[in-house]
C-alpha positions in Angstrom: 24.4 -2.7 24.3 21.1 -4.2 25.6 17.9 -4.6 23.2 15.7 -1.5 23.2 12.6 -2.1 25.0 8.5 -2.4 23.3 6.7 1.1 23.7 3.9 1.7 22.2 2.5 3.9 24.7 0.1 1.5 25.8 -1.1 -2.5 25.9 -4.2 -3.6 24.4 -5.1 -4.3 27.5 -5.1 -0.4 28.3 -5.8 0.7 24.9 -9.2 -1.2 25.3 -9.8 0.9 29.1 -9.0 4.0 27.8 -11.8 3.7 25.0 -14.3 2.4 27.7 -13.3 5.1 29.8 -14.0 7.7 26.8 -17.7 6.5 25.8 -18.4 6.5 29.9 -17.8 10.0 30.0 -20.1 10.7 27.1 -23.5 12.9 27.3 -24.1 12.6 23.3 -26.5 10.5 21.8 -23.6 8.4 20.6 -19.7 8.1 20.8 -17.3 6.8 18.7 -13.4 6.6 19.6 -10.1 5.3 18.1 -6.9 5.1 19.5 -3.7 4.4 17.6 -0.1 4.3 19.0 3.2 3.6 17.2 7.1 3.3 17.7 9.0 4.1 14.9 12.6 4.2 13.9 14.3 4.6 10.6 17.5 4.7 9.7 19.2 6.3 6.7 22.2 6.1 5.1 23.9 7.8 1.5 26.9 7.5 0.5 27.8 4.2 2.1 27.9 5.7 5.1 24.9 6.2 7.8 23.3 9.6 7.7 20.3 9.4 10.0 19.1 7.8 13.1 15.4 8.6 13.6 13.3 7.1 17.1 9.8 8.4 17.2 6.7 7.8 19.3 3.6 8.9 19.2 0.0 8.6 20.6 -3.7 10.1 19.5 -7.0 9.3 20.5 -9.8 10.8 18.2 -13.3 11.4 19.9 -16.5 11.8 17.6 -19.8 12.6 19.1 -23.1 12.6 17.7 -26.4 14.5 18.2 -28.9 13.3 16.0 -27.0 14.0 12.6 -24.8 16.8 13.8 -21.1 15.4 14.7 -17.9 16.6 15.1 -14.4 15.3 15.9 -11.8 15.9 19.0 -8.2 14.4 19.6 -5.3 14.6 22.1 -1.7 13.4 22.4 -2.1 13.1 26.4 -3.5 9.8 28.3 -4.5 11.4 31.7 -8.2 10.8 32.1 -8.7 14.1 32.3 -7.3 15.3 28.5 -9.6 12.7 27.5 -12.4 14.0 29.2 -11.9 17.4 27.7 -11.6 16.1 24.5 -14.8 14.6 24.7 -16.2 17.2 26.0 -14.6 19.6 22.9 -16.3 16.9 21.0 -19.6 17.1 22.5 -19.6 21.3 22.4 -18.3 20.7 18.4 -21.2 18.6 17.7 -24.2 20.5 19.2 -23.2 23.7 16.7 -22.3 21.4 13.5 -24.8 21.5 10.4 -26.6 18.4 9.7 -25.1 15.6 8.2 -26.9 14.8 4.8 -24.5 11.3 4.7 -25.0 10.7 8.2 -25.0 6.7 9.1 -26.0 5.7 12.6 -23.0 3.7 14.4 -21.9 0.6 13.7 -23.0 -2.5 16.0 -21.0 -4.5 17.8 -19.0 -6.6 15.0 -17.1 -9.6 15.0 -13.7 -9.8 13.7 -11.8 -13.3 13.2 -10.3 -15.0 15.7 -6.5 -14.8 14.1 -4.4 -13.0 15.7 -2.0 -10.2 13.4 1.4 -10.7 12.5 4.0 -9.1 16.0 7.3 -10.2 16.4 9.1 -9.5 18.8 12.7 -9.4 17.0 11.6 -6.5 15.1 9.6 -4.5 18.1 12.7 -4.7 19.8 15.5 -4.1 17.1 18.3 -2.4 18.8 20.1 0.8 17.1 23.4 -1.4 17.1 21.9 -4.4 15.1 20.3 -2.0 12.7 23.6 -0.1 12.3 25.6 -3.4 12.0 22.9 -4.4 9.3 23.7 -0.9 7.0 27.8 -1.9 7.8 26.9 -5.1 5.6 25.0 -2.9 3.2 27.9 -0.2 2.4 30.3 -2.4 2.7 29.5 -4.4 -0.3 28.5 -1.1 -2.0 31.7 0.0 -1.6 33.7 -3.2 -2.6 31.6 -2.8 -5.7 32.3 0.6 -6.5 29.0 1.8 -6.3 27.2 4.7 -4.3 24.8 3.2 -2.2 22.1 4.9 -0.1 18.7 4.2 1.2 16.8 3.3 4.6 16.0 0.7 7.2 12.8 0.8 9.4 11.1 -0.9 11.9 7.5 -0.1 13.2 5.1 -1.5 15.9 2.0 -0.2 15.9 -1.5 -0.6 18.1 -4.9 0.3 17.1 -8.1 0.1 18.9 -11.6 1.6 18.1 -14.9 1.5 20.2 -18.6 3.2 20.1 -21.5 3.5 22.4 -23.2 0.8 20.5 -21.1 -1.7 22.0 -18.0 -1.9 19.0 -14.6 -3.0 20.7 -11.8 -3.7 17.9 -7.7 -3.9 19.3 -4.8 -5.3 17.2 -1.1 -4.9 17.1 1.2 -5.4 14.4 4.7 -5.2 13.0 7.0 -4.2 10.1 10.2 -4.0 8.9 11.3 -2.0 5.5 14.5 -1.9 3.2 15.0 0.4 0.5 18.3 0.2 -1.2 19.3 2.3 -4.0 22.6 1.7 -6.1 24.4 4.6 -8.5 27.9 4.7 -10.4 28.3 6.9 -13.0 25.4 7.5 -15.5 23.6 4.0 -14.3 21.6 3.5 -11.0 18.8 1.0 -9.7 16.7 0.6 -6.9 14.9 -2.1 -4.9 12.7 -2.1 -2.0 11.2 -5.1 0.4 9.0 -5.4 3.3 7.9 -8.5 5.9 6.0 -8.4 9.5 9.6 -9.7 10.7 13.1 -8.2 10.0 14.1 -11.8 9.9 11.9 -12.0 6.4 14.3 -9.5 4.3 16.3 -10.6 2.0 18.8 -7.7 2.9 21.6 -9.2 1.2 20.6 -10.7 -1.7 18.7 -7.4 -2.7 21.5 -5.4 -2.3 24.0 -7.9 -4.9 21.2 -7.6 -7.4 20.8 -3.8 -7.5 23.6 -3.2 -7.6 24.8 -6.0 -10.3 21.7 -4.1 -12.3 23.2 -0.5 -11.5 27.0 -1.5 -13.2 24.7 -3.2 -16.1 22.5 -0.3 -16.6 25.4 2.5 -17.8 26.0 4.2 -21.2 22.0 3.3 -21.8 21.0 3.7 -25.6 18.0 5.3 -26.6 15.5 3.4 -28.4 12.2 4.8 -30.1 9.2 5.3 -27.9 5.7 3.3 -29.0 4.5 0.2 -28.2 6.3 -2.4 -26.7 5.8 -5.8 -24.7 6.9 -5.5 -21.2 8.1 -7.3 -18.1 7.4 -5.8 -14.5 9.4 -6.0 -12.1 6.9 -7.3 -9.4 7.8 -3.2 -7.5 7.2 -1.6 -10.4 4.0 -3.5 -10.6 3.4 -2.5 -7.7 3.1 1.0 -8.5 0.5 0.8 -11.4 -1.7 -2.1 -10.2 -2.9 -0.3 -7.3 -4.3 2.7 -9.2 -6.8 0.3 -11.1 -8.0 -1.2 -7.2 -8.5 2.5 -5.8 -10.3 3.8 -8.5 -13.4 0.3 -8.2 -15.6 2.8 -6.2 -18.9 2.4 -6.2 -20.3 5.8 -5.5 -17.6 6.9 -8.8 -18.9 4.2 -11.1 -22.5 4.6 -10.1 -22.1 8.6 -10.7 -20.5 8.2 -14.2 -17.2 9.2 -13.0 -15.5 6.4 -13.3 -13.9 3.8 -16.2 -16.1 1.1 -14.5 -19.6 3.6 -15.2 -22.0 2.5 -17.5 -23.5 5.4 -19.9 -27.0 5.4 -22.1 -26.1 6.6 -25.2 -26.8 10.4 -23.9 -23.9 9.8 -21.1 -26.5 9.2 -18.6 -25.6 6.7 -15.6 -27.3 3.4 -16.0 -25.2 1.4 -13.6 -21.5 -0.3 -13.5 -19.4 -2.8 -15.1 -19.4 -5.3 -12.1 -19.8 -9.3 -14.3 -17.8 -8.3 -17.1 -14.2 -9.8 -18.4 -12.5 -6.5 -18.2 -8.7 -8.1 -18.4 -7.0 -10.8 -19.1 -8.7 -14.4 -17.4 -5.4 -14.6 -15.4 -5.8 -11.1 -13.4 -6.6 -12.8 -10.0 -7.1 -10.3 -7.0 -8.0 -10.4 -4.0 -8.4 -8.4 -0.5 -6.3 -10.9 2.1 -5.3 -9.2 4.9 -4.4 -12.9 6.4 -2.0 -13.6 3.5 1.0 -15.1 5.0 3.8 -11.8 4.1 1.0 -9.9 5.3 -0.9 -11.3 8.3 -2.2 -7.6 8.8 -5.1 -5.7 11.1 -8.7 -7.3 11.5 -10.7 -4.4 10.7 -10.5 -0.8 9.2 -10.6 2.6 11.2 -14.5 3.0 11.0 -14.7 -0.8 12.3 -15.9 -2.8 9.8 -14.0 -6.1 9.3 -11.3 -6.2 7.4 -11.8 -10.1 5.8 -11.0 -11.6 2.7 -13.4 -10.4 -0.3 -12.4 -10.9 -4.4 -11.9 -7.8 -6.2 -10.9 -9.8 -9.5 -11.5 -13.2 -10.5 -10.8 -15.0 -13.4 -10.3 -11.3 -15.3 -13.8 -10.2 -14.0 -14.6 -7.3 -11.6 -16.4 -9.2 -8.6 -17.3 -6.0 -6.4 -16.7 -2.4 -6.0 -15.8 -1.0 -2.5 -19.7 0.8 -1.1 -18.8 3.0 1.9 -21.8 2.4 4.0 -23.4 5.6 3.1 -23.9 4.5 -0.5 -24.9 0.9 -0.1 -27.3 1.9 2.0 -28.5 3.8 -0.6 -27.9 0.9 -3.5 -29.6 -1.6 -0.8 -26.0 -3.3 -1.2 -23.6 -4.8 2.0 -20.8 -1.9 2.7 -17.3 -3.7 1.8 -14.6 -1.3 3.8 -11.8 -0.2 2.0 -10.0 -2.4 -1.3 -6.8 -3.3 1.0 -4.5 -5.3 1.3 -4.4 -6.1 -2.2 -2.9 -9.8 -3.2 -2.6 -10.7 -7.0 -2.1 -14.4 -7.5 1.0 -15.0 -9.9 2.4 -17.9 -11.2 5.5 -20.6 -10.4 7.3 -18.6 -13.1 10.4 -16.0 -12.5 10.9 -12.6 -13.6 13.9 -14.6 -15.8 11.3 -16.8 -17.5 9.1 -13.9 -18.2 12.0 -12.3 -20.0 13.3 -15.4 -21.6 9.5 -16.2 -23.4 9.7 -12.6 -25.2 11.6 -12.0 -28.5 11.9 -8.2 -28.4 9.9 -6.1 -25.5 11.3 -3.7 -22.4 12.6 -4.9 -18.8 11.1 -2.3 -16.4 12.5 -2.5 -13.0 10.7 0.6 -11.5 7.7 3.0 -12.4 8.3 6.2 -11.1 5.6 9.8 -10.4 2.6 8.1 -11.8 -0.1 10.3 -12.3 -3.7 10.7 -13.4 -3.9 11.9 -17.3 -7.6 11.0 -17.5 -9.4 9.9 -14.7 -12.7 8.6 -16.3 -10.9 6.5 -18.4 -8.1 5.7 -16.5 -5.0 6.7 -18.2 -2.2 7.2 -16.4 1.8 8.9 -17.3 4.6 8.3 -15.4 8.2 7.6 -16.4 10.7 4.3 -16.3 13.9 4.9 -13.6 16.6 2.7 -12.1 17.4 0.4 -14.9 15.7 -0.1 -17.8 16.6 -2.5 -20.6 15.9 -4.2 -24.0 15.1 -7.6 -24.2 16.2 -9.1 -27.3 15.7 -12.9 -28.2 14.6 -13.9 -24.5 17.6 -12.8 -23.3 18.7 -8.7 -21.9 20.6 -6.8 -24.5 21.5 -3.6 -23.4 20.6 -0.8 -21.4 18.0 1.7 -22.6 17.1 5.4 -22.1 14.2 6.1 -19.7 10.9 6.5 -20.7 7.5 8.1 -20.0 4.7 5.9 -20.4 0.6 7.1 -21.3 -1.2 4.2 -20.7 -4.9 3.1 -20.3 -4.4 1.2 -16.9 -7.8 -1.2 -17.5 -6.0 -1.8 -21.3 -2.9 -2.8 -19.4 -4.6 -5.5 -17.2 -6.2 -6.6 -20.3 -3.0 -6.7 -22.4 -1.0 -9.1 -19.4 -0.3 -12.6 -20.8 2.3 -14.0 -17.9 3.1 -13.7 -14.5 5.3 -14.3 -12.2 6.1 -15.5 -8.6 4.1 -13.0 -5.9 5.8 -10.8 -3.7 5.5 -8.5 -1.3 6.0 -5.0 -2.2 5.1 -2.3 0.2 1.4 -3.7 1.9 0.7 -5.5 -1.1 1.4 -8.8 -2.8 1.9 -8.4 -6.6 3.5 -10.6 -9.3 5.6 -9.6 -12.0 3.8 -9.4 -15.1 4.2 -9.2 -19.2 2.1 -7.0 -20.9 1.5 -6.6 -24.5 1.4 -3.2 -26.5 2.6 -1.2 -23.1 2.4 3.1 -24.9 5.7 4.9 -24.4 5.5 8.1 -25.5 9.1 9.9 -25.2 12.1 9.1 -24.0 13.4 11.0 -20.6 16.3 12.6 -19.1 16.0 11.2 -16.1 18.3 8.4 -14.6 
């Protein structure tokens, strides 16, 4: 079987003409146009056996026009010159009948992006369906030698995007990524792991399978123990679910309004400003925006065009910024900072093992599962433990444990972490594991 070929609909080369051929057909005032194109494919498989082959392309190219502060928005799936000149015209007819904007920012200028080029390997864009299904062979096979049921997925993506105005913005970058997900059950226990790279040659396919499902044959006939507070070690993916929720919510606009946990209040509740300067956590909580990290080496700029280059979040336990969308710094006379992503928190030369080996009685927590808001100002969040959950008992794991559900004041939490761990990637972020003091569980679940 030969290698599947690249197709992304387009090159940059292309990507870039079609864009310049969109704004020359413009009669608005101004033009701005995006273009994304992606190949996907994902396989599934469930009970050690594949279940699902999935090969998908697809195209769009999104056309906003502006008159004065009236704009409106157009797309299309087709790349004849001719759908894109409709859909600028749609734009254009859209536009002229929209109310005013109140929030309405002229275009962005011409900006310039850095000079590295994103992470695109060629192994991964061209991934045949044979190697990916002799990959999953590997998988169930040692699923079923152990005696587990195993299921999960394996994906690659290549993806292009490419924006441009009138006022003479040009942005193009390509990128790829591969994905395992691996999920191991037999009888009442189960565990699950996931990991992500630019390069299918970057997984660690095999040596995340052994260790779920080694921690799936540990985690049966859990115990319940009682639910309060406890120390506890992250798993650097189940980190990975909470830490995030504390990055989305350093808005500026939020804070600013009194909406947020990083809002500063007279003592009426009035607004007076935000928290930015202040030791909010722990002096270890490092964080940082990094789309050039090396296990990310993602895009150069965001959809609207500004640069996506490396800005602190966190240092040294201290808020350094909150993300201003550029209507509201120009408002706050402040420098607009694109969107809080990729996030990278710095961790340690430490393991996961040497986090649980320093704690005489606390929780191992390999996955944090439905988190949701409970209180938004403040930050508290609930969720539930899933996939293997233990005790830890004199440094060392001492049995399995009932799930929990956890109510927990996230900003509390990052002040509460005492030790981390190695970083890796989980998902598009980089994130240690951690151990946190006085962690709330509330009640113990049903769930497995």
């Amino acid at each position: 079987m030969t290698l599947t070929t690249i197709n992304t609909f387009v090159t940059q080369k292309e990507a870039l003409a079609l864009i310049d051929f969109a704004i020359a057909q413009s009669q608005a005032d101004g033009i701005f146009v995006s273009l994304s194109a992606s190949e996907t494919a994902l396989s599934r498989f469930s009970e050690n056996q594949i279940s699902q082959n999935v090969r998908k392309n697809t195209f769009s190219l999104t056309v906003t026009s502006y008159f004065g502060k009236r704009s409106a928005s157009a797309s299309t799936t087709e790349l004849d010159q001719d759908a894109i000149a409709l859909t600028v015209k749609r734009s254009e007819d859209l536009a002229s009948i929209a109310p005013e904007d109140p929030e309405w920012v002229e275009l962005l200028p011409k900006q310039t992006y850095s000079d590295r080029t994103p992470a695109f390997d060629r192994a991964t864009a061209t991934l045949s369906p044979l190697r990916k299904g002799e990959i999953i062979q590997q998988v169930c096979s040692l699923s079923k030698d152990a005696g587990v049921n195993g299921s999960g997925t394996l994906s690659f993506q290549v993806s292009l995007n490419a924006i441009g105005n009138s006022a003479g913005l040009r942005g193009c970058d390509r990128t790829t990524e591969a994905d395992f997900s691996f999920t191991a059950r037999i009888d009442n226990g189960s565990s699950w792991n996931r990991c992500t790279a630019w390069s299918i040659e970057q997984l660690p396919i095999v040596e995340l399978t052994e260790k779920v499902i080694e921690r799936a044959i540990a985690s049966r006939n859990s115990q319940a123990v009682e639910p309060g507070d406890y120390t506890v070690i992250f798993e650097p993916s189940a980190f990975a679910s909470l830490l995030p929720w504390v990055i989305w919510n350093l808005d500026a606009r939020a804070a600013d309004e009194g909406r947020s946990f990083m809002s500063l209040s007279d003592d009426s509740g009035k607004p007076i400003g935000n928290k930015v300067g202040e030791q909010l956590f722990n002096p270890i909580i490092q964080v940082q925006r990094n789309a050039a990290h090396p296990l990310l080496q993602g895009g150069r700029f965001f959809g609207g065009g500004l640069s996506n280059e490396n800005l602190d979040i966190v240092k040294d336990g201290i808020p350094q910024t909150l993300a201003y969308s550029r209507y509201w710094a120009r408002e706050q006379g402040k420098e607009p900072t694109g969107s809080m992503y990729p996030l990278v928190m710095t961790g340690s030369d430490k393991t996961v093992a040497d986090l649980i080996a320093s704690t005489e009685r606390g929780i191992f927590v390999s996955r944090a599962w439905y988190v949701r808001y409970v209180n938004p100002r403040t930050l508290e969040v609930t969720g539930m433990t899933r996939d293997g959950t233990f005790l830890i008992e004199n440094g060392k794991i001492s049995h399995p444990i009932k799930n929990l559900r956890f109510n927990q004041c996230l900003p509390e939490m990052l002040k509460n972490v005492v030790a981390l761990s190695q970083a890796k990637r989980c998902g598009g972020s980089v994130i240690p594991g951690c151990k946190v003091e006085n962690f709330h569980f509330s009640s113990i679940t049903d769930s497995i």
